[in-house]
Each structure stands twice: as C-alpha cells, then as structure tokens.
Phi, psi and omega in degrees: 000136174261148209260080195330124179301329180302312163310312179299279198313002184280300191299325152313303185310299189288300192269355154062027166260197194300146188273350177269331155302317147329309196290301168278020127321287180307324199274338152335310189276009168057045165067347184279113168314281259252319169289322199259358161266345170298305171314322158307311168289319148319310194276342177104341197291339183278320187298324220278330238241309191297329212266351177253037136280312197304099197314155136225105168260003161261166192152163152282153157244112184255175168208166187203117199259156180286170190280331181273007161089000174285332200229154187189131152218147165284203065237154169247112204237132163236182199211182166267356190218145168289334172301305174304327204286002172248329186311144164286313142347316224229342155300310199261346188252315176312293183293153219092288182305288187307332162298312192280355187261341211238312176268338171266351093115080240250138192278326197239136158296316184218167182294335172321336185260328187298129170313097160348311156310331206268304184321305177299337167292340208260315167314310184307294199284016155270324190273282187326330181292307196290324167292341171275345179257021163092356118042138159265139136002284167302340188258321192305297200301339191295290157307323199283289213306327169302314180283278184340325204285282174289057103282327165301307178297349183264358203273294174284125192304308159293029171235345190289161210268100176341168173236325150323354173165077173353307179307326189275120158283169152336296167290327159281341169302318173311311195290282172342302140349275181335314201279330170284327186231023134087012171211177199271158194208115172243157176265131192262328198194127171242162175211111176243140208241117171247135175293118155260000000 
C-alpha cells in the first residue's frame, strides 16, 4: 500500500520517530494514524525518543581518515553503558556518523549551537540575493525563514540528509539506534581536518 507523504509527516510530527519507521508503520496499519502510533509505541521507537534525556556518558571516539589521506574526523559518540559502547551496532553506527561528517562537512552538531551571527549573516545575504531578484518586502520575510530553515539543515549535523540513505536525517539514523539498543546515544563532539 502506498503511503500519502502528508500522513508520514503527520505521524512524524505526533510520535517524533523516523520516517521510514512511520512510513512502514502506516503501511502495517493499512493508512490508519492511531494503529500506526499504536504500532510505533509497541515497537520502541517512541521510547526511544524519551530515553535521550536520559545522561549518557559512556561511549566511544572513532574516526575515519578518507582513502587520499586528504580528509580526517574524530567523533566522540557517547551511549550510557560500556556494554552498549562495545556492540558492534553502536561500532557501525560511529563510523557511519565519522564517514558522514568527513564527506558532509557539518560546521554545529545540532541548530541549537548555531549563533545567532552566523544566522544572522546568513539572512543578510538571502534578503540581497531576494531584493536583487525583485522580491517585495512581504514575500522576502516569508522566504527567510524558510531559506534559514535549510540552512540549518546543510549546517548542522543531525538535520543533514544521511548519506547512507538520503531519506533519513543523522538524527533519525540516532533515533533508531536508540531504539535498537535500548539507551540514548548522542554525538558529544566532533572535529574534522582537511589538507587544503
């Protein structure tokens, strides 16, 4: 059964997990919102979301240098226990995040870090770009908030569009996680080194 994209994000929206989890939800549920936030919550995926309140101070630092020796990252992925911070899952989800940080090249782990200057530069130059293509006044605020909105997502590491699989952000690749292995799992830091 195919699945209205209005409906996942709708469901998204209610249950804040992943969209490709939402999406085979609804279609389990035959299209019905309420079975498929029922389904959701049967499946953990809703827990998963409660549980990254939840300290985690244990965790790994992987890295991943590119094959021309051009590119290098760090990250520090923490998890709440040393038992998860060893699974192989929780191994395969560091390098993953460390690969994706070295080919996307993410400036803030979340929008929450980005500065208000940095926002604010980034408006100035989006209203010149709009006032140069003639843009009104009333349409220009309208457009900002939006062009901000994906600026943030290209910026920032959990909104950027996985690159193991494009539908899926960073932060729902997490959220999944969470859900699989059953404790909060945050990216604490990253650091990426380019020859230029």
């Amino acid at each position: 059964m195919a699945v209205d994209s209005e409906k996942i994000k709708t469901l998204r929206e209610m249950t804040s997990a992943g969209l490709m989890d939402c999406k085979k939800a609804l279609e389990d549920a035959g299209g019905d919102l309420e079975k498929a936030a029922s389904l959701l919550r049967e499946r953990g995926i809703v827990k998963a979301v409660k549980k990254m309140d939840r300290e985690a101070s244990e965790g790994q630092i992987f890295s991943y240098v590119h094959h021309n020796g051009k590119i290098g990252v760090l990250v520090q992925l923490n998890c709440e226990t040393d038992f998860v911070a060893r699974t192989d899952k929780f191994r395969e989800l560091g390098k993953n995040i460390a690969m994706h940080i070295a080919a996307s090249d993410p400036q803030f782990i979340s929008p929450e870090e980005v500065s208000e200057d940095v926002v604010q530069k980034e408006r100035e130059i989006q209203r010149k770009i709009l006032l140069e293509e003639g843009k009104s006044e009333s349409v220009i605020e309208k457009i900002l908030e939006g062009k901000i909105k994906k600026f943030k997502s290209e910026i920032c590491l959990l909104e950027q569009a996985y690159i193991n699989d494009p539908q899926l952000t960073v932060g729902d690749v997490i959220k999944e996680a969470i859900s699989t292995l059953g404790e909060n799992i945050r990216v604490a830091r990253f650091v990426r080194f380019s020859m230029k």
